[in-house]
N, CA, C and O atoms as a GROMACS GRO file, in nm:
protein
  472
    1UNK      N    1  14.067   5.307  -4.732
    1UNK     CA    2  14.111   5.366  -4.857
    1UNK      C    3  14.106   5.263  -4.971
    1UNK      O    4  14.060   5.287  -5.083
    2UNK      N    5  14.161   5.138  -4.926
    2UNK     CA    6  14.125   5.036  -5.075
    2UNK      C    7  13.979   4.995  -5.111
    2UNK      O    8  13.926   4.972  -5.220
    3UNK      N    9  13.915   4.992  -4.937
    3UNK     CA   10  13.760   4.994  -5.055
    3UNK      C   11  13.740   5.067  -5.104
    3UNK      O   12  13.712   5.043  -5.222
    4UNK      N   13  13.736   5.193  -5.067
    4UNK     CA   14  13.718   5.331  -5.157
    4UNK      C   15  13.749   5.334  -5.306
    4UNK      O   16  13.679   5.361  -5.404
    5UNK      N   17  13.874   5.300  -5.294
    5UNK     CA   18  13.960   5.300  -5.413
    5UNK      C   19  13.876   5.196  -5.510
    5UNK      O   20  13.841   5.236  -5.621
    6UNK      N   21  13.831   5.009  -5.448
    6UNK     CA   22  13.780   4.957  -5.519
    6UNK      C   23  13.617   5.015  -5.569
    6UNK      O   24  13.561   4.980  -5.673
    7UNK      N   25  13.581   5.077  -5.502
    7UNK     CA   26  13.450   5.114  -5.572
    7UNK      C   27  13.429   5.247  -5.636
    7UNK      O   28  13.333   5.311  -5.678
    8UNK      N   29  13.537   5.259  -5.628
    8UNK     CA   30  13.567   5.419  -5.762
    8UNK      C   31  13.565   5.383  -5.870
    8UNK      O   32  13.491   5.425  -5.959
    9UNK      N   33  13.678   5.266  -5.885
    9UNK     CA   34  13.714   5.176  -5.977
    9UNK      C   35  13.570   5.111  -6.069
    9UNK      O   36  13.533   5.133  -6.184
   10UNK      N   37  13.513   5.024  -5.960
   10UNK     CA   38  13.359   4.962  -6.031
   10UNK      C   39  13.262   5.045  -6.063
   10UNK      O   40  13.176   5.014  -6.146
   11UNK      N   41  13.265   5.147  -6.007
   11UNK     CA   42  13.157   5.257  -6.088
   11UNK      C   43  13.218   5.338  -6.159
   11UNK      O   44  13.169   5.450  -6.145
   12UNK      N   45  13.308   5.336  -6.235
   12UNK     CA   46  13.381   5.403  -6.371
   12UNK      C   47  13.354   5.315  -6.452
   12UNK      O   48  13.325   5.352  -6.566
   13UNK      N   49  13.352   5.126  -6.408
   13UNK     CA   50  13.339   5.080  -6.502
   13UNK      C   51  13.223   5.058  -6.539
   13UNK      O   52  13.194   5.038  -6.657
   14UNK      N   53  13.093   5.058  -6.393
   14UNK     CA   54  12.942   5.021  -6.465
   14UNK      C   55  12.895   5.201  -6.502
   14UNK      O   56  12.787   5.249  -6.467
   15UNK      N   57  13.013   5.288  -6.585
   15UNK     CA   58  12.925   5.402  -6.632
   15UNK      C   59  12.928   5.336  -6.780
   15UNK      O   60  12.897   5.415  -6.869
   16UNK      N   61  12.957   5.222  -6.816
   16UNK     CA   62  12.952   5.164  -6.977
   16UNK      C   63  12.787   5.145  -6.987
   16UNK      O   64  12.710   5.083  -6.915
   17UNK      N   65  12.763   5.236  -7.123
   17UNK     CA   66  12.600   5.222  -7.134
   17UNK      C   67  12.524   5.077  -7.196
   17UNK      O   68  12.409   5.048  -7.228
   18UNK      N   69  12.672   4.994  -7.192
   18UNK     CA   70  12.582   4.906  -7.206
   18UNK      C   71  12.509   4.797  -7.107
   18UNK      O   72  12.431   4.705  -7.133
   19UNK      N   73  12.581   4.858  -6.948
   19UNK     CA   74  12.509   4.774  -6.867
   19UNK      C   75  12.345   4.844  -6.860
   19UNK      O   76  12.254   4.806  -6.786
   20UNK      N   77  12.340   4.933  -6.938
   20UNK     CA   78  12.182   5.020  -6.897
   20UNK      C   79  12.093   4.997  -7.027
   20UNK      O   80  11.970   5.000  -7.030
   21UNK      N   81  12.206   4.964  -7.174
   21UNK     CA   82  12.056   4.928  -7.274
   21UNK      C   83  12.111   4.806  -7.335
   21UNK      O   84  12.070   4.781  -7.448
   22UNK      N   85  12.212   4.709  -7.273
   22UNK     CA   86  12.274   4.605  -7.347
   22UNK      C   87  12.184   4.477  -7.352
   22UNK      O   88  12.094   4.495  -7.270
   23UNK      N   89  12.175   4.391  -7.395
   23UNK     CA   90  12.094   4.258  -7.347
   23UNK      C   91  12.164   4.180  -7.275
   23UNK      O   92  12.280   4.156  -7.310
   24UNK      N   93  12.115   4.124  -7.163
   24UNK     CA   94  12.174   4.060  -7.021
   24UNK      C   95  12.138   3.926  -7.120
   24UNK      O   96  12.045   3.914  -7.200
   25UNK      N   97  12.276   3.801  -7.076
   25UNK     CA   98  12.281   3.670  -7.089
   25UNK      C   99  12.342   3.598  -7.014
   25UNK      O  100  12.461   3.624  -6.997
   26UNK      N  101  12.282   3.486  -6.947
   26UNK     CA  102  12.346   3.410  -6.877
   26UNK      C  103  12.439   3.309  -6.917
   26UNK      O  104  12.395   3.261  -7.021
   27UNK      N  105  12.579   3.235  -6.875
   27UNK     CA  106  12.661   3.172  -7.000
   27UNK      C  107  12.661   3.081  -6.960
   27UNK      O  108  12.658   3.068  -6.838
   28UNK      N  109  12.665   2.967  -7.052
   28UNK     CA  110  12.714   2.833  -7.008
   28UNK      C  111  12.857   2.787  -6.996
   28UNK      O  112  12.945   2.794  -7.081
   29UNK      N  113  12.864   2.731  -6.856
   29UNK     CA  114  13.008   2.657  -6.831
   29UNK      C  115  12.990   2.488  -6.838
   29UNK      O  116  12.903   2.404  -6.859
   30UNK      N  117  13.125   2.497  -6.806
   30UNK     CA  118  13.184   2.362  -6.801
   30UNK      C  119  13.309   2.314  -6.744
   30UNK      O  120  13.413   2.380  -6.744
   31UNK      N  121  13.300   2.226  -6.707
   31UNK     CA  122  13.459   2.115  -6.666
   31UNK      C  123  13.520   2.039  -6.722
   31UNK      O  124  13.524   2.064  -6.842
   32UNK      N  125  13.589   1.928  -6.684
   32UNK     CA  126  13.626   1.804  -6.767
   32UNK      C  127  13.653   1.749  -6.603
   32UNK      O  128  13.654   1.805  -6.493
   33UNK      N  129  13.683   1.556  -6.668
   33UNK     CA  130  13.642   1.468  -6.560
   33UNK      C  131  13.736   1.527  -6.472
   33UNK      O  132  13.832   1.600  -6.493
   34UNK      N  133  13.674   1.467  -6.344
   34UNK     CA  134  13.771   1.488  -6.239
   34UNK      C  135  13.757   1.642  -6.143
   34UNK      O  136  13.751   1.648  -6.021
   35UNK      N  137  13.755   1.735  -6.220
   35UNK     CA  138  13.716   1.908  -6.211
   35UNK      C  139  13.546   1.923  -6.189
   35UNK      O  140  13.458   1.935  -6.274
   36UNK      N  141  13.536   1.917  -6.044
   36UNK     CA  142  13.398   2.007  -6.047
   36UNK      C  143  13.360   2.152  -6.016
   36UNK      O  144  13.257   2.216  -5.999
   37UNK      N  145  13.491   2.173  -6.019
   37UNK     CA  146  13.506   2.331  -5.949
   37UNK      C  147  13.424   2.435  -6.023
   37UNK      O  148  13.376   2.539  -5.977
   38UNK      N  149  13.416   2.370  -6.192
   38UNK     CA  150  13.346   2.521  -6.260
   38UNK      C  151  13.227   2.532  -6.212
   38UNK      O  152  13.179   2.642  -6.240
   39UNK      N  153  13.134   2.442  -6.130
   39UNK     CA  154  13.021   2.457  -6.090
   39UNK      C  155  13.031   2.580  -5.980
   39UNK      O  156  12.919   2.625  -5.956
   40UNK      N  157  13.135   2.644  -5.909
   40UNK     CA  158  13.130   2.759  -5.802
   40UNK      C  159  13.164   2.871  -5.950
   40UNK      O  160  13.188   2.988  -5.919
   41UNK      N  161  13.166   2.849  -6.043
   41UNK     CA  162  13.196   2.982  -6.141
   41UNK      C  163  13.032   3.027  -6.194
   41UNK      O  164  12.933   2.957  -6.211
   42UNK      N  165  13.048   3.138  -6.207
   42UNK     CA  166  12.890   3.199  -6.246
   42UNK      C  167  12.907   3.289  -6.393
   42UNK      O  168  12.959   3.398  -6.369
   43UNK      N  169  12.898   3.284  -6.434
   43UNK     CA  170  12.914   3.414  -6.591
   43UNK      C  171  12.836   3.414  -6.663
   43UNK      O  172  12.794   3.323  -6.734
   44UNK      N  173  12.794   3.568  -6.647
   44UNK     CA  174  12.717   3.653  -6.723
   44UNK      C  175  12.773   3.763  -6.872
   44UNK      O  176  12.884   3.815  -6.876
   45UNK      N  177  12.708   3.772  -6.941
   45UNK     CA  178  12.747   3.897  -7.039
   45UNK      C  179  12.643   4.002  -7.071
   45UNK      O  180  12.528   4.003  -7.027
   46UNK      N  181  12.690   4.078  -7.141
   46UNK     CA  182  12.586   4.190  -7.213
   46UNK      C  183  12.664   4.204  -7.323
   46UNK      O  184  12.785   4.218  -7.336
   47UNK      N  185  12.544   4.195  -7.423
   47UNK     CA  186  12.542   4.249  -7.598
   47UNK      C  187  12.506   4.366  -7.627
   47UNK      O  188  12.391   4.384  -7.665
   48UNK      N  189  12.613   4.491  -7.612
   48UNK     CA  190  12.656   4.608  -7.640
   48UNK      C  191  12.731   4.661  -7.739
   48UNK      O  192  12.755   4.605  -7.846
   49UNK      N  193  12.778   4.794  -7.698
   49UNK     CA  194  12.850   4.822  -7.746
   49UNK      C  195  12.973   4.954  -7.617
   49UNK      O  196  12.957   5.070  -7.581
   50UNK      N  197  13.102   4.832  -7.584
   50UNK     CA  198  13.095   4.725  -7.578
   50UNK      C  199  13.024   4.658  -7.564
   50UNK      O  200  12.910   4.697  -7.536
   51UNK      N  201  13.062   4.477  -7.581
   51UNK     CA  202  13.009   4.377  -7.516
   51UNK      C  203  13.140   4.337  -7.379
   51UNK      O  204  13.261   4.328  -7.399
   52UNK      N  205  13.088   4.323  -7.282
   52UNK     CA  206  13.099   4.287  -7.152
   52UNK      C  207  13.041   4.114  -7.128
   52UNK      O  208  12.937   4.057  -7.162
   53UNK      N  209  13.183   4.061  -7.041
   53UNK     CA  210  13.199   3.940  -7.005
   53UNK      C  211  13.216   3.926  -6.847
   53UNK      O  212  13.334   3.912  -6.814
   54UNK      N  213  13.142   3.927  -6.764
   54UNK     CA  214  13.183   3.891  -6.622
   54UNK      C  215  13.172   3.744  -6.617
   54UNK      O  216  13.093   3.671  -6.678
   55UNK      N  217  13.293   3.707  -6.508
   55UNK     CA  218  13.336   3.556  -6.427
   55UNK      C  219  13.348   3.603  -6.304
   55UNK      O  220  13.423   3.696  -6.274
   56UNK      N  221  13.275   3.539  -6.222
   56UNK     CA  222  13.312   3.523  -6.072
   56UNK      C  223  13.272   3.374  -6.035
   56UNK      O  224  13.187   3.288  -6.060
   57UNK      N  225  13.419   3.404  -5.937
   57UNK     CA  226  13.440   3.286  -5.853
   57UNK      C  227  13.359   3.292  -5.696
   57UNK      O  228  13.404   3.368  -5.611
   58UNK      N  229  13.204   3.184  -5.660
   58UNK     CA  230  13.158   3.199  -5.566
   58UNK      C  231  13.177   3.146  -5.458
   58UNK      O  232  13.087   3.141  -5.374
   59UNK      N  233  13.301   3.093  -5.436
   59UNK     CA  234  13.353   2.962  -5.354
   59UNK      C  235  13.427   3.028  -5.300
   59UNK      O  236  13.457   3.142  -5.333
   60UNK      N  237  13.488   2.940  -5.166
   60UNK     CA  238  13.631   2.966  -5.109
   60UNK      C  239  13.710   2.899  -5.153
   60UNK      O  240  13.819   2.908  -5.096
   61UNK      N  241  13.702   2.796  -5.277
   61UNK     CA  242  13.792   2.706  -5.324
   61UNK      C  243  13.860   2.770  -5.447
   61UNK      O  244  13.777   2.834  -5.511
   62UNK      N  245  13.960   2.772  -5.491
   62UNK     CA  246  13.981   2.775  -5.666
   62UNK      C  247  13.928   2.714  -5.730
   62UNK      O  248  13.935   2.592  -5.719
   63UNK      N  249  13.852   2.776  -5.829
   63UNK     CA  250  13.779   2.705  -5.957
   63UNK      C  251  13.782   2.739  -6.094
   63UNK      O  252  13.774   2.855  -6.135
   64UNK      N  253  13.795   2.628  -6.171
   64UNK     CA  254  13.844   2.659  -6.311
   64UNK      C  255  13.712   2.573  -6.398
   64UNK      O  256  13.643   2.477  -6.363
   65UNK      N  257  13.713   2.647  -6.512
   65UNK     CA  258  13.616   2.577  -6.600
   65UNK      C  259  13.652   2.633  -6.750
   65UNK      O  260  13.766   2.668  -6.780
   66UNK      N  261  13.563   2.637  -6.823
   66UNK     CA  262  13.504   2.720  -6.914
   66UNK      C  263  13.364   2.793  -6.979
   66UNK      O  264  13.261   2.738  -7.019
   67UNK      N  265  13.392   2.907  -6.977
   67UNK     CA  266  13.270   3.006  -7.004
   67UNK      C  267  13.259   3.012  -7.138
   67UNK      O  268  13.346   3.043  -7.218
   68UNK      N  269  13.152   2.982  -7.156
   68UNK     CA  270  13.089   3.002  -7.301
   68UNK      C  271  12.994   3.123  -7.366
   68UNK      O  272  12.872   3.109  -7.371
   69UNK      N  273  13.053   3.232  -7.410
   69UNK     CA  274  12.972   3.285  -7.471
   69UNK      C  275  12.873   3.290  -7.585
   69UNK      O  276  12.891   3.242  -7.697
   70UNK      N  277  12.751   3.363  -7.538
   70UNK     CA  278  12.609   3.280  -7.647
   70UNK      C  279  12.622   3.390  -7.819
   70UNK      O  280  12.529   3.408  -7.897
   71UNK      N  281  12.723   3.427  -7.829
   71UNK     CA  282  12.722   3.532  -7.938
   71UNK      C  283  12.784   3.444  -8.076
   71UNK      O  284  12.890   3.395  -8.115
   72UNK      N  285  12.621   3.461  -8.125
   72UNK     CA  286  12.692   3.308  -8.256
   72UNK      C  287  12.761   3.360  -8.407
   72UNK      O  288  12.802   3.298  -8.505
   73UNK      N  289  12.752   3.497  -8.374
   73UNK     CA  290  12.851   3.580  -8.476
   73UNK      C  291  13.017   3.612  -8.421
   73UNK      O  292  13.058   3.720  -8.464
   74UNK      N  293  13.073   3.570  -8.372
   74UNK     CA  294  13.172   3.572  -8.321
   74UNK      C  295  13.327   3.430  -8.362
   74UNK      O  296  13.442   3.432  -8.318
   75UNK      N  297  13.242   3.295  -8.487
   75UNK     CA  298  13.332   3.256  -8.563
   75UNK      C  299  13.381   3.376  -8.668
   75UNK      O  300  13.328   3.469  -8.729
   76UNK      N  301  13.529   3.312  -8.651
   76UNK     CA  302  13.560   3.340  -8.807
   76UNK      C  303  13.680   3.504  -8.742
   76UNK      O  304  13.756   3.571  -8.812
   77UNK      N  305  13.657   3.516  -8.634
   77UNK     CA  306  13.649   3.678  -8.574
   77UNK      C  307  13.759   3.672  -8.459
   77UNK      O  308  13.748   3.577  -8.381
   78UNK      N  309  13.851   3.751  -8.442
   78UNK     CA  310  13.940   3.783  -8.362
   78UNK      C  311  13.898   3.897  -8.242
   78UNK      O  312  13.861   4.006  -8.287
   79UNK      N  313  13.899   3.884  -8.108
   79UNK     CA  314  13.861   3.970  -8.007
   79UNK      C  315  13.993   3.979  -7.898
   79UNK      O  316  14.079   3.900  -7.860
   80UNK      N  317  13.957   4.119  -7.872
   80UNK     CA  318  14.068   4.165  -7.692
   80UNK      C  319  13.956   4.137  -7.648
   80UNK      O  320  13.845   4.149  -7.701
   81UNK      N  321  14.006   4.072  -7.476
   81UNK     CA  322  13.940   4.074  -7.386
   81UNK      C  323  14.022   4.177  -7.268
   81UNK      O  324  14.125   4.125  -7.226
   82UNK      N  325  13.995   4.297  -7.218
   82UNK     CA  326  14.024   4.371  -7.126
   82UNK      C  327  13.955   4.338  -7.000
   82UNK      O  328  13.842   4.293  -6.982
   83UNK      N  329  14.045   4.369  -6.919
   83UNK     CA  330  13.957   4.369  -6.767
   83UNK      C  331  14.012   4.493  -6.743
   83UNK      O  332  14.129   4.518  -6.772
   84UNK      N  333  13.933   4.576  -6.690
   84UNK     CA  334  13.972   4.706  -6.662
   84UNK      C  335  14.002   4.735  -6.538
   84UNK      O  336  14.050   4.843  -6.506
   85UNK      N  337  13.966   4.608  -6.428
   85UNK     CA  338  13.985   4.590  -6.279
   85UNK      C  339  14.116   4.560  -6.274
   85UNK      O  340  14.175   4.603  -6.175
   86UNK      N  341  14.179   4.498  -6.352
   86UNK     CA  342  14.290   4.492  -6.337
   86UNK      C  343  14.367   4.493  -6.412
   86UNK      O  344  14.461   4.416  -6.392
   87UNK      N  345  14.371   4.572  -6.530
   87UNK     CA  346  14.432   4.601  -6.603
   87UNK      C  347  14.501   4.513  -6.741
   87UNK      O  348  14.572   4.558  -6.831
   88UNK      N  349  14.447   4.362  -6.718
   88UNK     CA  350  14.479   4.247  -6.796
   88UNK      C  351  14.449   4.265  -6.929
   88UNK      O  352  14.355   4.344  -6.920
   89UNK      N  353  14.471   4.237  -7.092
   89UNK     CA  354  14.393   4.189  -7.169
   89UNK      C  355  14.449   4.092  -7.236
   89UNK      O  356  14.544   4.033  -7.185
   90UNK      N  357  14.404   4.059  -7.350
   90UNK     CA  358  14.462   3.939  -7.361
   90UNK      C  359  14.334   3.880  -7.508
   90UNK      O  360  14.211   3.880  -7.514
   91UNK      N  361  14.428   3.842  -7.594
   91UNK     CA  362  14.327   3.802  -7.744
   91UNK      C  363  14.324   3.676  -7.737
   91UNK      O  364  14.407   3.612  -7.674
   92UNK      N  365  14.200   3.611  -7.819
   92UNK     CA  366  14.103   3.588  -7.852
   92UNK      C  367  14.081   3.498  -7.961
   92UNK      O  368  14.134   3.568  -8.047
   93UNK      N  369  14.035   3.374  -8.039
   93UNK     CA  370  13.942   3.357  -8.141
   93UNK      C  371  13.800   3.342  -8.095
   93UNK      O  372  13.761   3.260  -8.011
   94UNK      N  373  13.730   3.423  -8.156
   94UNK     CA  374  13.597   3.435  -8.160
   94UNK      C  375  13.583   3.254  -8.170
   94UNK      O  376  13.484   3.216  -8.108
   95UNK      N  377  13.640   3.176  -8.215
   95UNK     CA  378  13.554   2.995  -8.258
   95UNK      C  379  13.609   2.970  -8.103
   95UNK      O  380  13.520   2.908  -8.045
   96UNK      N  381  13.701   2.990  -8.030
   96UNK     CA  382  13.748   2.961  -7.870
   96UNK      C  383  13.665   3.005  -7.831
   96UNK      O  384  13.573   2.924  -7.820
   97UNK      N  385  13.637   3.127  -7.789
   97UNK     CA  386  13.554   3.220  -7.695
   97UNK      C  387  13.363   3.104  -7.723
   97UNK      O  388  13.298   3.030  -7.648
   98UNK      N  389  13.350   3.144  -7.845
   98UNK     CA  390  13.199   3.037  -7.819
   98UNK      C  391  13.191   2.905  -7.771
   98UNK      O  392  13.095   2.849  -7.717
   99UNK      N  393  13.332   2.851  -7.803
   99UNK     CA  394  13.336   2.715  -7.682
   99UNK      C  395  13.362   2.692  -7.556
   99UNK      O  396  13.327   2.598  -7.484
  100UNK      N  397  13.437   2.799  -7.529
  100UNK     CA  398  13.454   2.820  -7.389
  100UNK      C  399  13.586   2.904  -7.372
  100UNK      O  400  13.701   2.873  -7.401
  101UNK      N  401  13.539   3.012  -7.320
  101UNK     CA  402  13.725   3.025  -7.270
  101UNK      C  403  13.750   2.988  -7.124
  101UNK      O  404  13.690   2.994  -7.017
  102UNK      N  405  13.888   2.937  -7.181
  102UNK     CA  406  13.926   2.857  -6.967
  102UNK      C  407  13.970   2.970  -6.927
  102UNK      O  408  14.037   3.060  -6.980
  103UNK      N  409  13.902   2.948  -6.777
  103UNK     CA  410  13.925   3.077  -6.705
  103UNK      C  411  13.914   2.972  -6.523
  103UNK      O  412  13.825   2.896  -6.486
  104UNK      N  413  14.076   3.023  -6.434
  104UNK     CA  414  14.099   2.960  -6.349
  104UNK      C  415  14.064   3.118  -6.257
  104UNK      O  416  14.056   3.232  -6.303
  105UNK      N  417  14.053   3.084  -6.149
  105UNK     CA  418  14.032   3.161  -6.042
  105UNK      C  419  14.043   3.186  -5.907
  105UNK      O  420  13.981   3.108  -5.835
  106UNK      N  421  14.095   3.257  -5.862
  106UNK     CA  422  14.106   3.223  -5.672
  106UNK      C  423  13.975   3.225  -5.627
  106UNK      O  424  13.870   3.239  -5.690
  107UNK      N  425  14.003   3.206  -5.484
  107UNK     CA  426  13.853   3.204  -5.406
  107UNK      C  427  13.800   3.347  -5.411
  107UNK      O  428  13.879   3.422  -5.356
  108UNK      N  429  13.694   3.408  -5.457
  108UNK     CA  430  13.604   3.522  -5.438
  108UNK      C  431  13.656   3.599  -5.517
  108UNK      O  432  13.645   3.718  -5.487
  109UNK      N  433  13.725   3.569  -5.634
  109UNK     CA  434  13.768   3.662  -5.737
  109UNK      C  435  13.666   3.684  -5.913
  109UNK      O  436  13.579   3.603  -5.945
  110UNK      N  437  13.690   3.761  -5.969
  110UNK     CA  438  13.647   3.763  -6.021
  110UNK      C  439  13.712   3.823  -6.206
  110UNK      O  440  13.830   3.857  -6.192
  111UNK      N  441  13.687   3.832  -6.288
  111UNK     CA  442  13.694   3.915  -6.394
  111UNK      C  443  13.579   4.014  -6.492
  111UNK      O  444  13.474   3.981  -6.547
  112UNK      N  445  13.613   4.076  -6.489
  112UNK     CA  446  13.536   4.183  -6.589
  112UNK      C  447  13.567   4.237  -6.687
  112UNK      O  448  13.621   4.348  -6.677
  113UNK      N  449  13.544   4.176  -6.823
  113UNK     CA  450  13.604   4.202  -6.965
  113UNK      C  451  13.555   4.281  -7.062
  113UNK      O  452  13.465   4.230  -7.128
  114UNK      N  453  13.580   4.366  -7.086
  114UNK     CA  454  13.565   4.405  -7.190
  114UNK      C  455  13.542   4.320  -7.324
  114UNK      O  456  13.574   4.219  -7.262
  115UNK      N  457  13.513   4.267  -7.463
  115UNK     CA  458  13.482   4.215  -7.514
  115UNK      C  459  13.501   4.277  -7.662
  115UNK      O  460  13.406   4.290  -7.740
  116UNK      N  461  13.601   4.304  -7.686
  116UNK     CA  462  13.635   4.345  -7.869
  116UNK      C  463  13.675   4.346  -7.968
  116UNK      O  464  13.798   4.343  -7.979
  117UNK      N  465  13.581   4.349  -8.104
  117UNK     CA  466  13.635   4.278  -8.209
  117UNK      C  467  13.805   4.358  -8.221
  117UNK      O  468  13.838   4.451  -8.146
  118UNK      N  469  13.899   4.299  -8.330
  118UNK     CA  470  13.999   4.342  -8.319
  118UNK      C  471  14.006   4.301  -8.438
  118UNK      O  472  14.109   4.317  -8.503
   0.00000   0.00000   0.00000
């Protein structure tokens, strides 16, 4: 029943049309000394409408970094980030978000954000 439940869940959320005409981007991360963990983090986006932010964690370890989104109109600009998997959101400066937002993680977890101006 909970997988069920989880993949009811993920295909409500990939019915957003912008995983079907959005532009796919791969993001750049990062660490600081000492932290190599963001190297098990992977994040992708799409430039929609929404725009969509996935983080996953590919490790069995916890890993923290920061994800950088490539959207260079986004100074100056206030955004929600929703996850609809779990119900989180949580704001934003657009000048943060292009440098990275820190994002910590358990082993094999992930986020899926929503992405909006506000």
């Amino acid at each position: 029943t909970e997988l069920a439940s989880f993949y009811r869940m993920l295909l409500n959320v990939l019915r957003s049309s912008t995983f079907r005409t959005g532009n796919w981007s791969l993001c750049e991360r990062s660490g600081w000394r000492g932290n190599d963990s963001f190297e098990s983090l992977v994040g992708w986006c799409w430039d929609g409408d929404p725009r969509w932010l996935i983080i996953v964690n590919l490790s069995a370890a916890p890993a923290s970094g920061h994800v950088c989104m490539p959207w260079d109109d986004m100074a100056g600009r206030t955004y929600r980030l929703t996850d609809p998997t779990t119900d989180v959101a949580s704001i934003h400066s657009g000048d943060v978000l292009h440098r990275g937002l820190h994002v910590e993680l358990d082993p094999w977890r992930w986020h899926m954000f929503t992405v909006e101006q506000i």
